[in-house]
MARLOKOL-308778 format. One record per residue (C-alpha): x, z, y; residue number from 1; residue in three letters. Coordinates in nm, 2 decimals, padded with zeros to 4 digits, always signed. Layout:
BEGIN
R,c1,c3,c2,num,residuo
R,X,Z,Y,NUM,Ala
...
# end
This chain:
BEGIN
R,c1,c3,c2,num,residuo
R,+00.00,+00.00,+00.00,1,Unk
R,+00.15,-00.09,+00.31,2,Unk
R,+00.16,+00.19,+00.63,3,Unk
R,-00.09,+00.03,+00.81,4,Unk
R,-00.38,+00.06,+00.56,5,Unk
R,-00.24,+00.42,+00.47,6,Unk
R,-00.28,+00.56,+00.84,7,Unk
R,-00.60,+00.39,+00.83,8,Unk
R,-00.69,+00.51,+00.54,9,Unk
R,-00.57,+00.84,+00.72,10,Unk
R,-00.75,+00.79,+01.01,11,Unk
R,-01.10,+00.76,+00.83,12,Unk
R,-01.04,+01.07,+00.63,13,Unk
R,-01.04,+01.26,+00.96,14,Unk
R,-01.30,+01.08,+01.17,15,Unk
R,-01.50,+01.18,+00.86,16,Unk
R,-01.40,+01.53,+00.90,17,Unk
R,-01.48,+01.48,+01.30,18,Unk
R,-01.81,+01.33,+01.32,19,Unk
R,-01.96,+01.56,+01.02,20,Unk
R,-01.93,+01.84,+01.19,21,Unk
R,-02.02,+01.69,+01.53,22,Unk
R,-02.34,+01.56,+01.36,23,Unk
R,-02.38,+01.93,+01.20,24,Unk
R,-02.34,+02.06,+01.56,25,Unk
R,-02.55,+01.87,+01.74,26,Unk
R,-02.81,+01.79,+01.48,27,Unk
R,-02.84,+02.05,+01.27,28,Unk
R,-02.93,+01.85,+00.95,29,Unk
R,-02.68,+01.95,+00.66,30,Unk
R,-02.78,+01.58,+00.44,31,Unk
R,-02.72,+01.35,+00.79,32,Unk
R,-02.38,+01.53,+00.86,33,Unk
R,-02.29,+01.48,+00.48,34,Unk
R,-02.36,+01.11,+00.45,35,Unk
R,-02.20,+01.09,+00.77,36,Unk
R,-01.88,+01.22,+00.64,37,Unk
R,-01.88,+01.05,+00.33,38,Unk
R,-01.89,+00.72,+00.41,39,Unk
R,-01.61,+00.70,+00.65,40,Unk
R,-01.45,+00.90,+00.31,41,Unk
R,-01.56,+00.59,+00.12,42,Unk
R,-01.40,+00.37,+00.40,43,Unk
R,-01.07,+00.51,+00.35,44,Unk
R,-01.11,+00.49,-00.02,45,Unk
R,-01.21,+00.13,+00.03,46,Unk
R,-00.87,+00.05,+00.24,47,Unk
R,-00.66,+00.23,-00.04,48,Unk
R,-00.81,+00.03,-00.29,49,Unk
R,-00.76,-00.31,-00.06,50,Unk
R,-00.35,-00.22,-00.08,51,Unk
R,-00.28,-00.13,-00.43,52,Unk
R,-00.39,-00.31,-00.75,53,Unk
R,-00.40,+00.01,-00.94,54,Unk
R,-00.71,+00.22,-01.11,55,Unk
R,-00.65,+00.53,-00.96,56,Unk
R,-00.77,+00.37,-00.61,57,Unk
R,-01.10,+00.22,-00.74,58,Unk
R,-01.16,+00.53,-00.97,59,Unk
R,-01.13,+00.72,-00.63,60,Unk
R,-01.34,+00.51,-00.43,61,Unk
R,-01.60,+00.49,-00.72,62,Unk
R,-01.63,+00.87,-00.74,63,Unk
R,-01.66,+00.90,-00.35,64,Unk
R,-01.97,+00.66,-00.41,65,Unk
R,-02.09,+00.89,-00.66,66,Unk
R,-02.07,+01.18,-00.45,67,Unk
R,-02.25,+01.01,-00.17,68,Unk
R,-02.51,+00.87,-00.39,69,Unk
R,-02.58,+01.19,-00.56,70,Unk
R,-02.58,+01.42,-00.22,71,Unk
R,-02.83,+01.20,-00.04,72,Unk
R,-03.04,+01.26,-00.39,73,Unk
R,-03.01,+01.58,-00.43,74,Unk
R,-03.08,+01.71,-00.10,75,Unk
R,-03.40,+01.49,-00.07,76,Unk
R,-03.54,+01.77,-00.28,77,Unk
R,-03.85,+01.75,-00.55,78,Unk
R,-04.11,+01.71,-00.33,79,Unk
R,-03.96,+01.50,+00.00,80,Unk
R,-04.02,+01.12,-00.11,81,Unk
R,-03.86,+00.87,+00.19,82,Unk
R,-04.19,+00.64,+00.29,83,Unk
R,-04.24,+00.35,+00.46,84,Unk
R,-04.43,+00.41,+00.81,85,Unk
R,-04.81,+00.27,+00.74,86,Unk
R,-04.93,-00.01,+00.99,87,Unk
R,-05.15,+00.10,+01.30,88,Unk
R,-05.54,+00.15,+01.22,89,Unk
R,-05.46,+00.28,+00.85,90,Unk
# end
């Protein structure tokens, strides 16, 4: 991997840091600062994987996914189902 994707890489791994708990701060929603943070985590898993042909990267990247995918699940909770906003006059 050359230096440029790894400070990248870098980089993403703390904006992640930073806007998660600006979003917690400011928002106060636990699952929105979360899927915040993990997708600029899946960013910089995404640009390691982009500089080295190797498993380990992708296997990182895939789990990061994972993670994200499983979070936003979980924290829905039993009985919150995401709908679609009905037309006016319904």
């Amino acid at each position: 991997m050359s230096v440029l994707l790894g400070y990248a890489a870098l980089g993403c791994v703390a904006a992640g840091l930073v806007t998660g708990a600006v979003a917690l701060a400011l928002g106060r929603d636990v699952r929105e600062a979360l899927r915040t943070a993990l997708d600029f985590w899946l960013a910089a898993g995404l640009l390691r994987l982009s500089g080295a042909p190797h498993w380990e990267p992708l296997l990182v990247a895939a789990t990061i996914l994972a993670i994200r995918q499983l979070v936003g699940w979980s924290l829905r909770g039993p009985g919150r189902v995401e709908r679609a906003v009905p037309p006016p006059g319904c």
